[in-house]
Phi, psi and omega in degrees: 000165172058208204259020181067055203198154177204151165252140205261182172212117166201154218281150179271017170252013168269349173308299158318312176309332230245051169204011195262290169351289185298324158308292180302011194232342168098050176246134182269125153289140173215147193239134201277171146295142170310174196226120176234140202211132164228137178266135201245157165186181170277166180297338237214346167073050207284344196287324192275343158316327192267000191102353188270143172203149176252109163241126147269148165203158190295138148211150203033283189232342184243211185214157160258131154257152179224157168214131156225154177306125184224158167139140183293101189259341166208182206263358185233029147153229207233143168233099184271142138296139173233175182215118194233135184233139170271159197232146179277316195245181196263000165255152204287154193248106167281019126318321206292150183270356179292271221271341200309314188295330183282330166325322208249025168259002194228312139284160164264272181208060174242004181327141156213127161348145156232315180193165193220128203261122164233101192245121153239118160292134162248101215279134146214156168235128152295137168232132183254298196240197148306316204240009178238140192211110216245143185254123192227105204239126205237098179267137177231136177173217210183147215257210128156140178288148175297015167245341190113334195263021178212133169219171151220189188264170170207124193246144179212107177237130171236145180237131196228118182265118181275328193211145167136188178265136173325300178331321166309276197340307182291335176287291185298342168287321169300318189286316162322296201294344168285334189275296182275149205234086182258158184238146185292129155244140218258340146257135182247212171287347183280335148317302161329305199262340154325293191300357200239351173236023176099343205294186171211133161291128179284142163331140202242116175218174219284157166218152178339125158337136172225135182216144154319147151246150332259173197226145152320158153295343193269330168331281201266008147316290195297323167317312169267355161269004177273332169266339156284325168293314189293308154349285217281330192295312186296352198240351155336291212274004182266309210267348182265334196267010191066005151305103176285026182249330162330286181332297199288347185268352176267311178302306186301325159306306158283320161317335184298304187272357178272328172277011170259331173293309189318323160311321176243014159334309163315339223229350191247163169301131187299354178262335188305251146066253142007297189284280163333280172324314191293324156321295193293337204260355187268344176255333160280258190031273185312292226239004163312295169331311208281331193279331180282310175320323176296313187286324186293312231251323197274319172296246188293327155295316194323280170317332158282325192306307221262003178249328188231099187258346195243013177297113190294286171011298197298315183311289132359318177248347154304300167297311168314301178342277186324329143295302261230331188285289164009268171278014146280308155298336180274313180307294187325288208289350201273295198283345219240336178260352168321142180295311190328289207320274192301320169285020160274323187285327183279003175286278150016275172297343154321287191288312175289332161288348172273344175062046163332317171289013178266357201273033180200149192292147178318136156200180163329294183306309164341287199305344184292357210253013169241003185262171191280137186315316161348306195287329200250336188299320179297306158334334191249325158318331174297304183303322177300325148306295176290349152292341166294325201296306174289317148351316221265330197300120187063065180287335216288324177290346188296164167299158161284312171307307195269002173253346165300333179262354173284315171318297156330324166287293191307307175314296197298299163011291201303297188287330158308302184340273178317323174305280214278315205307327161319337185283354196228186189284124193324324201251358147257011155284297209287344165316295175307319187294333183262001152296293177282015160250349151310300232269326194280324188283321190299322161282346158335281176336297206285311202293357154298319150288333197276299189299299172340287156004287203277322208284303191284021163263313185297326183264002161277320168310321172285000186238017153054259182261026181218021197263341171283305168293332190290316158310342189258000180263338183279352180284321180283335141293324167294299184310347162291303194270332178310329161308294192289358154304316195290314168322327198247354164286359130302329111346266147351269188332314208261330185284306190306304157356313199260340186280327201276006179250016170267173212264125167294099156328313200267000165289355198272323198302156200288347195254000194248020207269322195294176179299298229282325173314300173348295212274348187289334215274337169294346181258008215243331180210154190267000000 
């Protein structure tokens, strides 16, 4: 995926094993000059704001500059654009014609030293099969701001596919995983050495789908698991520091991809399926427990607490929260440092860069997954749309359990949107997009009292002879939004409404008013 190449993380005493590893498999080593690169920016970071990094570094008789594009573009390191000029001196030129003009669209003339990258690479090559040839570069050095006076050590292991089937590259990172307990890493040094210079990165939380136009299904199936992964990898080191919203943006990443398969169920081998949903759904799972606590403690006590702060009752139930948030968290991060963990993800990154659903004979079903999205999309929307519909239908009677599943409908709706909405017009997608995230956010809410519900059942049960006062301090929190439920479902009532009456856009396109169009879109998703 991405440019074929994932990047590892690993400690500099796993270092000998993991060249040990490598020998023993028949890798020839070759060892580099060290690498010295100092990173430039304002004082104010204005460059790592835009996504942007600055490097000089010696090379041969001159110095190089480079400025590149950073940001986690797939989930197994960084695929940077870059732009590069050779330079007369060790400092950046704003001259060079390559990088000046783009330099001087984002600074001004505040350039300053920030930190400084010292690296010796160690080279091998892999020949993994007859047809494959994996470049495996094991860096050891150190990291350290540009006075000197703050350093750490810094290890870089990278696997780079020179030839071959993607499917090598990942067999051999499983095979490391058996000597070392290596982890996919999701920041490398320019990250590294920001965050070691003060910067704070804003939280990598989810965003539309972005795709070339135009592209196949199978295309951008791959595209979004590479933006779905990449989601949950960047959002790791926040969720290991015990930040629970870190969790729930990981959970959102997966849902995202498990409901993006789901769409095309139809079209893949059914254990291929079967096995991937059982991944996806175990590891959201696995950090569910950390997010609902998080929502009982960030969410729903807050507004009583601010009205009654000194209720001992209330109090009393803060604290049971507060454990129990713990130890929730502790569980997550616990399954996210797991062997189980990283070999799922790289299984995972396997089967969609090798493009594992090719692994079945051509038939009907198969084939939307080679046509152009443009082509297939209005079918899959359609279906999701009449899944709303029926959800939806005699909303004001429905069950709690049956506005959960409606919810559930709606989400996915959101995400086929996204996924397929570039094939139609910008402004009645976003028409439609504003209807459903109200709609969406509002059933949040509730399923969020609902899950509350069952937590605070489970730990009154576990709490034995307290089990009366705890239900009677969690009542008092329920019974508050449960009120503002009842309050705002004339609202609700009035949003869904308003939702079922919006214009399927996508009906416009000129091939789908036919029967036969109909009956494909009924086949197209489960």
């Amino acid at each position: 995926m991405g440019d074929a190449r994932i990047a590892l993380a690993a400690s500099p005493s796993q270092i000998p094993a993991l060249k040990r590893a490598l020998e023993e498999i028949g890798a020839l080593a070759t060892e580099t000059s060290p690498i010295v690169r100092t990173y430039y920016d304002s004082p104010d970071f204005r460059l790592f704001q835009k996504g942007l990094c600055l490097s000089v570094q010696p090379q041969a008789s001159n110095w190089v500059q480079m400025l590149k594009a950073i940001g986690p573009v797939s989930g197994w390191g960084f695929v940077p654009d870059h732009w590069r000029d050779a330079i007369a001196a060790d400092q950046p030129d704003r001259n060079a014609p390559e990088t000046g003009p783009l330099l001087a669209m984002v600074v001004d003339d505040d350039l300053r030293p920030l930190f400084k990258v010292q690296l010796t690479p160690t080279i091998f090559r892999v020949r993994a099969d007859p047809g494959a040839e994996i470049t495996a570069m094991i860096g050891e050095g150190e990291i350290f701001l540009a006075d000197g006076e703050v350093a750490e050590p810094l290890v870089e292991v990278e696997l780079a596919l020179d030839r071959g089937a993607p499917a090598a590259l990942y067999d051999l990172a499983l095979r490391l995983l058996d000597v070392i307990p290596l982890r996919l890493q999701p920041d490398g040094e320019v990250e590294r050495g920001y965050r070691l210079a003060g910067a704070t990165p804003e939280r990598n939380r989810a965003k539309p789908f972005s795709r070339e136009h135009p592209m196949t299904l199978e295309a951008l199936l791959q595209k979004a698991a590479d933006e779905c992964l990449g989601e949950l990898l960047s959002n790791e080191r926040a969720a290991l520091a015990g930040e629970p919203a870190a969790f729930h943006q990981m959970r959102v990443a997966l849902r995202r991809l498990r409901s993006v398969l789901s769409t095309v169920k139809a079209m893949l081998p059914a254990e291929h399926y079967r096995s991937v949903q059982a991944d996806l759904k175990w590891m959201a799972g696995s950090l569910a427990p950390a997010r609902d606590w998080d929502v009982m403690m960030a969410d729903l006590i807050p507004p009583i607490q601010s009205i009654l702060p000194e209720d001992a009752d209330l109090k009393r139930l803060v604290a049971t929260a507060k454990r129990q948030r713990r130890a929730a968290c502790e569980m997550a991060r616990s399954v996210i440092e797991s062997r189980r963990y990283i070999e799922t993800l790289l299984k995972l990154a396997r089967w969609f860069a090798s493009r594992g659903w090719r692994d079945q004979p051509a038939s009907e079903n198969s084939a939307p997954l080679f046509a152009p999205v443009a082509v297939v999309a209005p079918a899959l929307i359609e279906r999701r749309w009449r899944q709303v519909r029926r959800r939806s239908k005699g909303f004001a009677k429905l069950t709690q359990e049956e506005r959960h599943e409606f919810r559930i409908a709606l989400k996915k709706l959101r995400y086929m949107i996204e996924v397929g909405g570039e094939a139609f017009d910008a402004r009645d997608v976003k028409i439609l997009i504003k209807r459903v995230k109200p709609l969406q956010e509002e059933l949040g809410h509730i399923n969020d009292i609902r899950i509350a519900q069952r937590l605070i059942k489970h730990v009154a049960h576990a709490a034995g002879d307290g089990a009366g006062e705890l239900s009677q301090d969690a009542g008092l929190v329920l019974g508050w939004h449960i009120r503002g439920m009842a309050e705002d479902e004339p609202k609700l009532q009035r949003n869904v409404r308003r939702l079922r009456k919006a214009r399927p856009f996508w009906r416009d396109m000129g091939e789908w008013p036919t029967a036969g169009a109909v009956a494909e879109a009924e086949n197209l998703v489960p």
